[in-house]
C-alpha positions as CSV (number, residue, x, y, z in Angstrom):
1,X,8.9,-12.9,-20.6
2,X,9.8,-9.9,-17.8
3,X,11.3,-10.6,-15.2
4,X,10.7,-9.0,-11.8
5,X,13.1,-8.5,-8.8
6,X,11.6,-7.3,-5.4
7,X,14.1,-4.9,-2.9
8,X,13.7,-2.7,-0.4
9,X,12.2,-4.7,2.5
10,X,13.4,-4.8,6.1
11,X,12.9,-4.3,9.8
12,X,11.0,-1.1,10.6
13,X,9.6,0.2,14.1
14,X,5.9,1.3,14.0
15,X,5.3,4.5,11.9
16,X,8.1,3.7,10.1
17,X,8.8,4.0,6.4
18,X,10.0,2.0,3.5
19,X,9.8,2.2,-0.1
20,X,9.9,-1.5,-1.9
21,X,11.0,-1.8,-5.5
22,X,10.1,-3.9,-8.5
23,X,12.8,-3.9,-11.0
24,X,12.0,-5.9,-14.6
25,X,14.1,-6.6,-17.3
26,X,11.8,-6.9,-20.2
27,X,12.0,-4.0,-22.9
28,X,8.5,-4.1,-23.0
29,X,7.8,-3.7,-19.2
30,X,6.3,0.3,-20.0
31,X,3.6,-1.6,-21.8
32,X,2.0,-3.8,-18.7
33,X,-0.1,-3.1,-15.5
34,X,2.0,-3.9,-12.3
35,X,0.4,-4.9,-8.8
36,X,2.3,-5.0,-5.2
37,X,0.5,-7.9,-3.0
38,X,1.7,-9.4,0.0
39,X,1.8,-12.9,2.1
40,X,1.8,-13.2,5.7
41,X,2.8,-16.5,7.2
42,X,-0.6,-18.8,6.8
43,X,-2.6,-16.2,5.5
44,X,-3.9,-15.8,2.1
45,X,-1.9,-13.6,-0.9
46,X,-3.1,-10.4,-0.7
47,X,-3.6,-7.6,-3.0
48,X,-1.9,-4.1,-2.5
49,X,-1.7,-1.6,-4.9
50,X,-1.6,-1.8,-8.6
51,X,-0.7,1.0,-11.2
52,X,-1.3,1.2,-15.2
53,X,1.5,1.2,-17.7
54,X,1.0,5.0,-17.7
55,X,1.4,5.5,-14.4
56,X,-1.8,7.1,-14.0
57,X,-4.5,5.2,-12.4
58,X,-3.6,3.7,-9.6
59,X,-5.9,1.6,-6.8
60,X,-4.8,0.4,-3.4
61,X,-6.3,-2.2,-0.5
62,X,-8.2,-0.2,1.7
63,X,-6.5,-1.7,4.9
64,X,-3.3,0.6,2.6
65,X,-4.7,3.3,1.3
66,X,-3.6,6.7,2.5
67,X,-0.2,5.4,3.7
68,X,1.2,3.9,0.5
69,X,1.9,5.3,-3.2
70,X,2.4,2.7,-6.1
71,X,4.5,4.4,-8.5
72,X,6.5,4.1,-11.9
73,X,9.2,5.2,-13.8
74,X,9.4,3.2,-16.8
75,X,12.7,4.7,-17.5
76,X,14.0,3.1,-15.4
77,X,12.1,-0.4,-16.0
78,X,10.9,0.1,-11.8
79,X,7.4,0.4,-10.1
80,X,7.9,1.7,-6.4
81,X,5.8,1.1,-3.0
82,X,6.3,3.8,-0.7
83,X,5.0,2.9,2.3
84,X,4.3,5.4,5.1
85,X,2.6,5.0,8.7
86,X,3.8,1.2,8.6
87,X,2.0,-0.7,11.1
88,X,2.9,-4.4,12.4
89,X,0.0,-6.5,10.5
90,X,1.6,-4.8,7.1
91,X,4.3,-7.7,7.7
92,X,4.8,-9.9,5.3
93,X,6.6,-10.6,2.5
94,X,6.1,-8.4,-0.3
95,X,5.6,-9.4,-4.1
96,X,5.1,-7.9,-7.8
97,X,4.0,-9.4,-10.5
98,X,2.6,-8.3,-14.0
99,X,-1.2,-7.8,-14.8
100,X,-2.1,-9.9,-18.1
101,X,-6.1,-9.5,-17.4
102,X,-7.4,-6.8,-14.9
103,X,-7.5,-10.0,-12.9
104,X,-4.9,-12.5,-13.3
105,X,-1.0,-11.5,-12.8
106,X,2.1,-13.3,-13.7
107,X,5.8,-12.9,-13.6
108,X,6.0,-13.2,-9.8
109,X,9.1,-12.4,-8.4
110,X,10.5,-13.7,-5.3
111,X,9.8,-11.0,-2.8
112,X,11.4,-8.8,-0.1
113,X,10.3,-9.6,3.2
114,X,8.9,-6.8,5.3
115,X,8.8,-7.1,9.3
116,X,6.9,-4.0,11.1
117,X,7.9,-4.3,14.8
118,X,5.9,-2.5,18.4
């Protein structure tokens, strides 16, 4: 199956920026679905941001939208998470995974820790 490798994450101030990204392996990664979600310590996994295998639909989180952009380039076997405006509850660690359903995601990767500081 794909496999998925998180980068990108690190210590920001406030209003700061990062973009996260999700590197796979598998020829076939053009042909799946990928979602962004995050973890914070004791909460709950939470979704993000997914985009199609086109690249064009997209949905986000509403606590997200309007500061982040899922993006692909299947090219380049990556899906991106710019994320703008960063606030401190956005930390957490930061995950992708594949969509099999339009509910259920697999091929987790390990995730790149994010830490938005005041």
């Amino acid at each position: 199956q794909v496999q998925l490798v998180e980068s990108g994450g690190g210590l920001v101030q406030a209003g700061g920026s990062l973009r996260l990204s999700c590197a796979a392996s598998g020829r076939t990664f053009s042909s799946y679905a990928i979602g962004w979600f995050r973890q914070a310590p004791g909460k709950e996994r939470e979704f993000v941001a997914v985009v199609s295998w086109t690249g064009t639909n997209t949905r986000y989180a509403d606590s997200v939208k309007g500061r982040f952009t899922i993006s692909r380039d299947n090219a380049r076997n990556t899906v991106y998470l710019q994320m703008n405006s960063l606030k401190p509850e956005d930390t957490a660690v930061y995950y992708c995974a594949r969509a099999v359903t339009s509910t259920q995601y697999d091929n987790w990767g390990q995730g790149t820790q994010v830490t938005v500081s005041s």
